[in-house]
C-alpha positions as CSV (number, residue, x, y, z in Angstrom):
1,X,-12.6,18.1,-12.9
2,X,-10.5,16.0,-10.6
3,X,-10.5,12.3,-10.7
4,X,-9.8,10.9,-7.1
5,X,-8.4,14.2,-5.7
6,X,-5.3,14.0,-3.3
7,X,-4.2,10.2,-3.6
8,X,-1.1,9.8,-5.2
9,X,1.1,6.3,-6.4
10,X,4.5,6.0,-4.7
11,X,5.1,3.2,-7.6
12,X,6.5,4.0,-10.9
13,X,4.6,4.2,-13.7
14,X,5.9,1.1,-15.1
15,X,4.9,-0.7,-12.0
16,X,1.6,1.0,-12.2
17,X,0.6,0.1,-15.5
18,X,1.4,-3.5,-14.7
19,X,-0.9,-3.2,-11.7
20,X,-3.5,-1.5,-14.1
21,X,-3.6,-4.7,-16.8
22,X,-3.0,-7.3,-13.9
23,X,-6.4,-5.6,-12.3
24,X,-8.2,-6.1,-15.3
25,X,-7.0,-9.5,-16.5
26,X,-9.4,-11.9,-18.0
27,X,-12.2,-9.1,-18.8
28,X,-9.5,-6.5,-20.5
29,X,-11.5,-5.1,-22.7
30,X,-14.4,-4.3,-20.1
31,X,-12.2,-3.0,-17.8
32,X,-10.8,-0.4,-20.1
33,X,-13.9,0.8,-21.1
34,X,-15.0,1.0,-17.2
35,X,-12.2,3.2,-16.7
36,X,-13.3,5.5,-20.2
37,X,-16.9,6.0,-18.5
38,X,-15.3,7.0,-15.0
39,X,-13.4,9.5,-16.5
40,X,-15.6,10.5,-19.0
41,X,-19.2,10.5,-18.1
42,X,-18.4,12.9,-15.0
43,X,-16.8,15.3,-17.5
44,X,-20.1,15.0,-19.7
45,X,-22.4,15.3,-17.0
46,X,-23.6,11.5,-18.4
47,X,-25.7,9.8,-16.0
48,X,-25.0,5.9,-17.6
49,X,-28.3,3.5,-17.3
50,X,-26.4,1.9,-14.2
51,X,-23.6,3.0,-12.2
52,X,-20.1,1.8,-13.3
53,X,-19.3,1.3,-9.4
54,X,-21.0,0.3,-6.4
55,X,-19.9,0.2,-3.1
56,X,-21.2,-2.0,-1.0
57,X,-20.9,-1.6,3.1
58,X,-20.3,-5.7,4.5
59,X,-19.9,-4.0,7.8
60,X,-19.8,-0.4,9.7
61,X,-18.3,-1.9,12.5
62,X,-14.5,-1.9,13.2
63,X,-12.6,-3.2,16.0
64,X,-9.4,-0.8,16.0
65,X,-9.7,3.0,17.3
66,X,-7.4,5.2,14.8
67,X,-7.3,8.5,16.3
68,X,-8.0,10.1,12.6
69,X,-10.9,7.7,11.6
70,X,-14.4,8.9,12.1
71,X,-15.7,6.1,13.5
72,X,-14.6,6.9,16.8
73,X,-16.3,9.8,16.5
74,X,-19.6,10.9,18.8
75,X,-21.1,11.9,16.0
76,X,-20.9,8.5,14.0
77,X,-21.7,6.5,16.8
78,X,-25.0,8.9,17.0
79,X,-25.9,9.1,13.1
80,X,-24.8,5.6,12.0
81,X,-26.7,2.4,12.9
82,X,-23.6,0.5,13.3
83,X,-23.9,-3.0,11.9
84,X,-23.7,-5.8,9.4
85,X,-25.0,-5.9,5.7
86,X,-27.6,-8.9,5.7
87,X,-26.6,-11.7,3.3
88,X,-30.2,-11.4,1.7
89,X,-29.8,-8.1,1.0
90,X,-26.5,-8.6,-0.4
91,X,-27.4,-11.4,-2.7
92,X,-30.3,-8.9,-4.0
93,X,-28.1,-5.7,-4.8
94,X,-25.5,-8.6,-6.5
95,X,-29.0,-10.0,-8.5
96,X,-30.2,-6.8,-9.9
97,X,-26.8,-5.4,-10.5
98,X,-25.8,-8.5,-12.6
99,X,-28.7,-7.9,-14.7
100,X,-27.5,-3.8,-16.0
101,X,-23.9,-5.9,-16.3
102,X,-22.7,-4.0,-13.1
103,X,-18.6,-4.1,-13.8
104,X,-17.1,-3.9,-10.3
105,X,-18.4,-3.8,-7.0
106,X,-15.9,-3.2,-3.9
107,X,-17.1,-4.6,-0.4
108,X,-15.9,-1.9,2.2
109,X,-16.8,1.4,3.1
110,X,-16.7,2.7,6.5
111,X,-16.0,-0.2,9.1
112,X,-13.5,-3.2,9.1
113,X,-15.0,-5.6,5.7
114,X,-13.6,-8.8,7.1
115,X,-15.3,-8.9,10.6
116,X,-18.7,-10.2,8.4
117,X,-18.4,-13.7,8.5
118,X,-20.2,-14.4,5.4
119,X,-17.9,-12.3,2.8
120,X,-15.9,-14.8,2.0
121,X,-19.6,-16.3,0.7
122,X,-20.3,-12.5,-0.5
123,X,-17.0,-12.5,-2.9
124,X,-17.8,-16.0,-4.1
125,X,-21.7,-14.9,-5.0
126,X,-20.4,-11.8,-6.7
127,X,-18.2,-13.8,-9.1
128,X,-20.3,-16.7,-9.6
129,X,-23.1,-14.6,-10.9
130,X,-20.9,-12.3,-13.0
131,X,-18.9,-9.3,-11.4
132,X,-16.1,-8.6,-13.2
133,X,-14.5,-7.1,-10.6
134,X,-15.0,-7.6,-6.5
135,X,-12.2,-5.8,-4.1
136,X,-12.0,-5.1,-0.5
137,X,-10.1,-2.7,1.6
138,X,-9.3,-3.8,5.0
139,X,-6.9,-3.0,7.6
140,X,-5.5,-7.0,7.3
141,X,-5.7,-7.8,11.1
142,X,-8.3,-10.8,10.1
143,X,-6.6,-12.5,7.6
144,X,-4.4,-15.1,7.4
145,X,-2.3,-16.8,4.8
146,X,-5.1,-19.6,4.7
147,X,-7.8,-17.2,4.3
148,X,-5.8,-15.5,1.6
149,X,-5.5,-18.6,0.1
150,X,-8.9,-18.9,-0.3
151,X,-9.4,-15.4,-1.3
152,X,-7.3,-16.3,-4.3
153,X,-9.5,-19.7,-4.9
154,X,-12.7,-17.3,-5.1
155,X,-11.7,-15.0,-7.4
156,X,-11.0,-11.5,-5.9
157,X,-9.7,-9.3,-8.0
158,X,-8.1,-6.1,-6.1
159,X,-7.1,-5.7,-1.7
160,X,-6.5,-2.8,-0.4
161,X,-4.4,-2.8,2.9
162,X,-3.9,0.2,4.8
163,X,-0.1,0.5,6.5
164,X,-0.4,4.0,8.3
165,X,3.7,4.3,8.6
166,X,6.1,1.7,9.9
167,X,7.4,0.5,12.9
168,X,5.9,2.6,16.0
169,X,3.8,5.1,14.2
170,X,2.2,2.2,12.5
171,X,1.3,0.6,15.9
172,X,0.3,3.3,17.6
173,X,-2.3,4.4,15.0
174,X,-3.2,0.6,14.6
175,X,-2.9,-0.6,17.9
176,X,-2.8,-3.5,18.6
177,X,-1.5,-4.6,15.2
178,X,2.0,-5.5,14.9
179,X,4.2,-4.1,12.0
180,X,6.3,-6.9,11.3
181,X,3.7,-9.7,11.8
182,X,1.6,-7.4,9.1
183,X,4.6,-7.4,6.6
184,X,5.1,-10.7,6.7
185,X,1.6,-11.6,6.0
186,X,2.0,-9.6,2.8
187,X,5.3,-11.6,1.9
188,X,3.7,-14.8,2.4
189,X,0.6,-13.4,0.2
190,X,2.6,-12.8,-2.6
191,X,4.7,-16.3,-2.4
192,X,1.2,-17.7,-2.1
193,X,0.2,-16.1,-5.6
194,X,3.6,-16.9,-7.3
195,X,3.2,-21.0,-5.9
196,X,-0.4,-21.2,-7.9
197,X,1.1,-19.6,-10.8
198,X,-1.8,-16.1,-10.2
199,X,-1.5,-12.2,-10.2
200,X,-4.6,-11.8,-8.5
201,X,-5.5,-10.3,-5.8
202,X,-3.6,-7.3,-6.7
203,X,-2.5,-5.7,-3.4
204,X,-2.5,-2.5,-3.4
205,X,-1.0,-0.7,0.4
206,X,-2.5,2.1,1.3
207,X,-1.3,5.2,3.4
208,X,-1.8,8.9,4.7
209,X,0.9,11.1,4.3
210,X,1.8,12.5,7.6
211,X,2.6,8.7,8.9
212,X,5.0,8.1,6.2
213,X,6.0,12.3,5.6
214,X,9.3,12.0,7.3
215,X,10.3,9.0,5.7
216,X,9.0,8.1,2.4
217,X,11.7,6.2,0.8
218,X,11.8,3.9,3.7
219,X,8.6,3.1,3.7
220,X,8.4,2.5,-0.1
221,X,11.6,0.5,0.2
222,X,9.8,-1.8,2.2
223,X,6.8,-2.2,0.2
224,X,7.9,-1.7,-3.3
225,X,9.2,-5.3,-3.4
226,X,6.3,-7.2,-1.8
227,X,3.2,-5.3,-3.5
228,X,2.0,-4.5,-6.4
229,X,1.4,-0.7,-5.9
230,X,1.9,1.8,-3.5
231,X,-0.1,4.9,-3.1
232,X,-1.2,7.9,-0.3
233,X,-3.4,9.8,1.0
234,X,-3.7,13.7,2.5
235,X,-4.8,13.8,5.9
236,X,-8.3,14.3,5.2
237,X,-10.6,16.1,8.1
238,X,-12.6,13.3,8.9
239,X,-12.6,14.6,12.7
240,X,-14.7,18.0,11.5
241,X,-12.1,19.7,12.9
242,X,-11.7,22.8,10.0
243,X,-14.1,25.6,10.0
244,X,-12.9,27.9,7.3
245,X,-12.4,25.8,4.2
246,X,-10.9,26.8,1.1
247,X,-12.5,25.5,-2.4
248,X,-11.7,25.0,-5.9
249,X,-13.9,27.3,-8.0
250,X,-16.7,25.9,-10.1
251,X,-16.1,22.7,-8.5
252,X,-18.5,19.6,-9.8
253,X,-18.4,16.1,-8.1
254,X,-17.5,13.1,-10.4
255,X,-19.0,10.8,-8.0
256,X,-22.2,11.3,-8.8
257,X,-22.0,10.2,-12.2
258,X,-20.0,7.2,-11.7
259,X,-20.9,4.9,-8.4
260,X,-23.7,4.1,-6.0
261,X,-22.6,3.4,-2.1
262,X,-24.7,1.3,-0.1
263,X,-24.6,1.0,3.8
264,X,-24.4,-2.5,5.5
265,X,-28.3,-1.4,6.3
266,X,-29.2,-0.9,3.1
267,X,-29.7,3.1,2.8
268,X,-28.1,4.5,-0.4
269,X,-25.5,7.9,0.4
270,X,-25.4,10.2,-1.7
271,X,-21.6,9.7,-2.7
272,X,-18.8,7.9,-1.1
273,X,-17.8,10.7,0.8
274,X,-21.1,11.0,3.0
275,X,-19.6,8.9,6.0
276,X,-22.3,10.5,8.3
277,X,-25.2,9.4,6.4
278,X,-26.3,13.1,6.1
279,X,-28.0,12.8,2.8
280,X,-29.9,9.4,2.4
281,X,-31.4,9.4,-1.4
282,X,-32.8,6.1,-1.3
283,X,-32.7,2.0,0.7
284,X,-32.3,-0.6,-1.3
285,X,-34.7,-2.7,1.1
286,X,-37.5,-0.6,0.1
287,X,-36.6,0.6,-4.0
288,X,-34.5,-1.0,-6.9
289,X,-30.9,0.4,-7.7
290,X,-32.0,2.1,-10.6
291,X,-34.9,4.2,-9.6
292,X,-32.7,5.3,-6.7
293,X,-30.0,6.2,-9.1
294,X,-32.4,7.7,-11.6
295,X,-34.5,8.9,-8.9
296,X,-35.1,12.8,-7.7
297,X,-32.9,13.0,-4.8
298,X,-29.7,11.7,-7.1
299,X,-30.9,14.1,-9.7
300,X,-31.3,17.2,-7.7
301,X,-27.8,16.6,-6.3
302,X,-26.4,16.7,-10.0
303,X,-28.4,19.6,-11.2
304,X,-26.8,21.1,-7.8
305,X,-23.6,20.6,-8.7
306,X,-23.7,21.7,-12.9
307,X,-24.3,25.1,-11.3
308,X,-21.1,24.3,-9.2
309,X,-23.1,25.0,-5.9
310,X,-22.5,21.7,-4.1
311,X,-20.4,23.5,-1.6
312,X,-22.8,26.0,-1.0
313,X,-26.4,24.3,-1.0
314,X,-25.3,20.6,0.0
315,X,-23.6,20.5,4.0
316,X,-22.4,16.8,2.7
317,X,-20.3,19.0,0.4
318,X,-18.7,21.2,2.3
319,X,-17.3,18.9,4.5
320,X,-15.9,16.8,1.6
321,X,-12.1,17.0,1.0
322,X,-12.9,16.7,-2.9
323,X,-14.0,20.2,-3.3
324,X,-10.7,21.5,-1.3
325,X,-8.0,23.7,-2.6
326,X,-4.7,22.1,-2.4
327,X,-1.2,23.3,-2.3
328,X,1.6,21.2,-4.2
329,X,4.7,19.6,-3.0
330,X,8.0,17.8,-4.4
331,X,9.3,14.8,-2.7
332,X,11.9,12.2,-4.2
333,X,11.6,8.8,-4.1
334,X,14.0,6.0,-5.9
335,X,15.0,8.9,-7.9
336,X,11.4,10.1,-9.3
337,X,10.1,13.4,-8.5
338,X,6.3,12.5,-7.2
339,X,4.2,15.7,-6.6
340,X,1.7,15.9,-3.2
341,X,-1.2,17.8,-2.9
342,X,-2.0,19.0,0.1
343,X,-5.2,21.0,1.1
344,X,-4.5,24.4,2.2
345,X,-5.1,24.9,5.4
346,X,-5.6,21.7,6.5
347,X,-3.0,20.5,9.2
348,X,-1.3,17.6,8.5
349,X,-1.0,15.9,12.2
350,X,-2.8,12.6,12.9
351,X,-5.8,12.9,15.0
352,X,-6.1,16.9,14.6
């Protein structure tokens, strides 16, 4: 079974293990055995009493229009009731999950997290009542080195920033965010973090291969100095563009035994990878998180995929990009021979 299919670190392993123990600094021990679980309860077919994980969507709104993202999609705008997480509702997933001693919770999912203007109030709420762990993934156009600043002040553990390419790829995919203004925001970051004597956030940059194909090095010669890990992604089909899919044989999902993703309206996805809200197993409005994640739906999906028919019996599932056959590549970078998996048959073109 593969653990987070497809992404792979640019960083060396040195520089990943540093980003590993800064990630988990102040709750080691915790966070070392969170990692154990999400590696090996999938493998075990362990539901745990809680998840280890849960997503949580602060908003499914997002004001760019990346020609590969989903969201700009017909199909979203007609499945997904497009909005903002209520802070009510927030404070209620954080109160129940504090009680199973929830580890990590990350505040993103399919829109732009920072366009909520309460999650600088979610992060705080989430530490102050005992998450060991909050991150964000954002695309960094609303934040500043103030708001960083205060990011840092709150106690966020882990941001992810996505840089898709440099230069003119970057801005045409991210229109209208500017390449050099976004660098520089990351410089100052860091100088920010050194000044107040901190490692965290982490910040981890985030990109998809075919922006950065032609030109690795460069691109990891610019970020290598400034963050504290680089990694990237396959161009996944988030468009629904493929129609015959290849798949791993015998193929079971670790997600399901490892987090919980909750939309900004409160409806529980089956997995992280269900962007289209196709199959809904619970709403945290209306049920607690753990009935929902020891409830029937949840536990019909597993028994589905023990038998290794996820692809077959869930559509959620053949869509996903986890149960995909891949086809390896060799690129070197500073040096080091990094291996890419790409799926087979899948072009590699943005926006196709």
């Amino acid at each position: 079974m593969k653990i987070n299919k497809g992404q792979f670190r640019l960083t060396s392993r040195t520089k990943n293990f540093k980003f590993d123990m800064n990630r988990g600094k102040g709750h080691l021990l915790d966070y070392l055995k969170n990692r154990l679980d999400w590696h090996v309860n999938p493998r075990l077919n362990k539901v745990p009493n809680f998840p280890s994980h849960i997503d949580i969507e602060t908003s499914s709104i997002c004001n760019l229009n990346c020609p590969m993202c989903y969201t700009t999609t017909d199909e979203f705008k007609e499945k997904v009731d497009a909005g903002l997480i209520d802070f009510k509702l927030f404070k209620k997933i954080i109160d129940e999950s504090v009680k199973y001693n929830l580890y990590s919770i990350r505040l993103s999912f399919r829109g732009e997290a920072f366009l909520h203007p309460k999650i600088y109030d979610m992060i705080k709420y989430a530490k102050d009542s005992g998450v060991k762990e909050v991150s964000s993934l954002t695309h960094g156009g609303h934040i500043d080195e103030k708001k960083f600043e205060h990011l840092i002040d709150l106690g966020l553990d882990w941001l992810t920033i996505s840089f898709d390419g440099i230069g003119e790829m970057y801005e045409k995919i991210r229109h209208p965010l500017k390449f050099d203004d976004a660098v520089q925001k990351i410089k100052n970051y860091q100088e920010l973090k050194k000044e107040k004597g901190v490692v965290k956030p982490v910040i981890k940059v985030q990109t998809i291969w075919p922006a950065i194909s032609k030109n690795p090095e460069e691109f990891y010669n610019i970020f290598n100095p400034i963050t504290d890990q680089i990694a990237s992604n396959p161009l996944i089909d988030y468009l629904g563009n493929d129609s015959d899919i290849v798949y791993e044989e015998n193929f079971t999902c670790p997600q399901l035994w490892q987090r919980m993703v909750i939309g900004s309206n409160g409806k529980v996805m089956m997995c992280a990878n269900d962007e289209m809200n196709s199959h809904i197993v619970g709403d945290v409005n209306e049920d607690s998180i753990y009935n929902i994640w020891h409830g029937k739906k949840l536990n019909k999906a597993r028994d589905i995929h023990k038998k290794h028919r996820g692809t077959k019996d869930l559509d959620v599932c053949k869509h996903c990009y986890l149960p995909r056959k891949t086809e390896r590549e060799t690129i070197e970078v500073e040096n080091r021979s990094l291996n890419i998996d790409n799926y087979t048959d899948r072009t590699q073109k943005i926006g196709e």
